[in-house]
N, C-alpha and C positions, 0 to 999 in steps of 0.2 A: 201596373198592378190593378186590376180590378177589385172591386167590390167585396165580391167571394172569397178573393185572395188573402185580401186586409184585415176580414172578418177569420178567416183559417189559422191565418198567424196569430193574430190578438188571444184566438182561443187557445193557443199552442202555450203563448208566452204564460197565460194567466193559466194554464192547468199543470204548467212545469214548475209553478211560483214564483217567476221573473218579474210577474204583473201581478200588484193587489189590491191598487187604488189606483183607477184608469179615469183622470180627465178626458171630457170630451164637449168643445167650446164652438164655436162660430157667430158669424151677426144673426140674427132674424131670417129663417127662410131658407137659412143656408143646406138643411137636409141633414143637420144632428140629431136632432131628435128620432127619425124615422134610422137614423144608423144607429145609433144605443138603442132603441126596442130589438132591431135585427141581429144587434149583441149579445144581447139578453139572453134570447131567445135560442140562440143557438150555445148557450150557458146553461149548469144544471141549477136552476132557479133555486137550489134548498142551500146554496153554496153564496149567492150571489144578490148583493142589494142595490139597486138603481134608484139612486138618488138623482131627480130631476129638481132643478134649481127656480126654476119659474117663477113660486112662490116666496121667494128671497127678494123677489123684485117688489121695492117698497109702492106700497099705494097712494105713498103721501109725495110723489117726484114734484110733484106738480106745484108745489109751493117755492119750488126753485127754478134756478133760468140758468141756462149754461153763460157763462159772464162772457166768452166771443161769440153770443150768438145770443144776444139778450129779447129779439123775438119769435124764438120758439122755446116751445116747450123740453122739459129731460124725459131723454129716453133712453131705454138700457142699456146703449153702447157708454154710458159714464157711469164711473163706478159708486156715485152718489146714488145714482139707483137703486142701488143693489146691498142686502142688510150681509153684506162678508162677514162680520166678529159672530154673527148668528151663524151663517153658513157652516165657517172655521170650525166653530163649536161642536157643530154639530157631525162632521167630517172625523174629528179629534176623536170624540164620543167613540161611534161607531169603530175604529180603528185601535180604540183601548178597549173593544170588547161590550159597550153598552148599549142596548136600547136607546132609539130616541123616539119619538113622536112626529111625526111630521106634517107639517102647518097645511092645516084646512082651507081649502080654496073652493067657488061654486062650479070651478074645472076638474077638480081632482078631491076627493077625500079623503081625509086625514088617517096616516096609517101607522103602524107601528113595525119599524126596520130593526132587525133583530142584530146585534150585535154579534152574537157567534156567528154570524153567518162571516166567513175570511177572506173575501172578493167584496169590492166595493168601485159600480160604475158611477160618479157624479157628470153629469150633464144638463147645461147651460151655458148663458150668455156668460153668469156671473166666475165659472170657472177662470175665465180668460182675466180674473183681477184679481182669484187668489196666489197667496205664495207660490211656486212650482215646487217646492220642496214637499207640499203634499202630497203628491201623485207621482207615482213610481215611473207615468208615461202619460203624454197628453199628445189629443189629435187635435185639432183644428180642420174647421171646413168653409169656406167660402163659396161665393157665385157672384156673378158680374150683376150690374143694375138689372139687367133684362129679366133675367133667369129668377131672381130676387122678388123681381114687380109679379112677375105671373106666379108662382108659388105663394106667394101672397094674398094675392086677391082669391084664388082657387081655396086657400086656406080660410083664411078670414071668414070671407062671404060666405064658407059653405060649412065650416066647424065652428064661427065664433058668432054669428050671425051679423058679422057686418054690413053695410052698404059700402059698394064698390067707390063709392064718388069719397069717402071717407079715407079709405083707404090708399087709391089716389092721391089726394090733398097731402095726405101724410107721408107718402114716400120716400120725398127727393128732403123730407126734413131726416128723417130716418137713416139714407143713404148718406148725407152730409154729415151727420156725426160719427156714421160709421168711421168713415175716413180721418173724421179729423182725433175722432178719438180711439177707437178700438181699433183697427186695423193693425196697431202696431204692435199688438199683444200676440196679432198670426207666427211671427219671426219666436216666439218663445217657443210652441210645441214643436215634440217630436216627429208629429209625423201633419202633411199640410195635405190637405183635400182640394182640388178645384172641382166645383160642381158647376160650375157655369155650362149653358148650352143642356143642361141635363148628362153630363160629360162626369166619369170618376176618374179622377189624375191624380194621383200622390204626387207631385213635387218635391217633395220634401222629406227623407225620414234619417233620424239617427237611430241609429243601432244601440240599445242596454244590456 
């Protein structure tokens, strides 16, 4: 199944009302983000709210150490990362019909998501740690180290203004908690993406 295809169905399932609350999760890099905007988009905007989770990721991680792995630092593949009871909340909100507000960052700025609107896409890391009981259908998307290190550095360096040597450094700490801790959250969604190699594979889907 390609790209196109995955994107054709999703739009099928969510305009038949099959789909009304659509997870969509992966590690850092994996190529979620750029498939929920191409979701979106191909969605009548006055219908439909995309909630990106980014800003769920606490800025205070760093006063904590993962305990098998006490030197490095936390990073969003553990769910201490990540402010869920805020997220949940605000998921809930929206899904009973209400406005929320949504947290001010110097990446994005703060908007207000309308409740009537009866489609709701959330996408992030943090997806992959709430209930699955929220989402009527969740994707998942991965990529191998490789694919992972160059999306990254192409990202970073060039949208976030990182140094390469940083980014680097950080990596294989990054990729090692993927593994030891979030990867196991892949096996929960419906439908599983390999983007490795720059490659679109579903793997994975159950039928709703």
């Amino acid at each position: 199944m390609k790209k196109k295809d995955l994107i054709e169905q999703l739009v099928s399932e969510i305009e038949m009302g099959k789909v009304k609350t659509l997870g969509i999760y992966g590690h850092g890099a994996s190529g979620k983000s750029t498939f929920a905007q191409e979701l979106y988009q191909a969605l009548d905007s006055t219908k439909v709210n995309l909630l990106e989770t980014d800003p769920y990721i606490t800025s205070e991680r760093h006063l904590v150490i993962p305990k098998q792995a006490p030197d490095q630092k936390v990073t969003a593949c553990l769910p201490v990362a990540h402010e869920l009871a805020s997220l949940q909340r605000d998921i809930l909100a929206l899904q009973a019909g209400m406005d929320i507000l949504t947290i001010d960052e110097p990446w994005k700025a703060s908007e207000i998501l309308s409740g009537a609107k009866p489609i709701l896409i959330v996408e992030g890391m943090s997806v992959g740690f709430l209930p699955k009981e929220l989402f009527d259908k969740t994707i998942c998307f991965y990529a191998d180290e490789e694919t992972e290190l160059k999306r990254r550095l192409a990202r970073d360096t060039i949208m976030r203004n990182r140094d390469a040597s940083f980014v680097l450094a950080s990596h294989q700490m990054r990729r090692e908690q993927y593994l030891r801790y979030y990867r196991q959250n892949e096996s929960k969604a419906d439908v599983l993406v390999d983007q490795s190699e720059d490659k679109f594979e579903v793997n994975m889907t159950r039928i709703i």
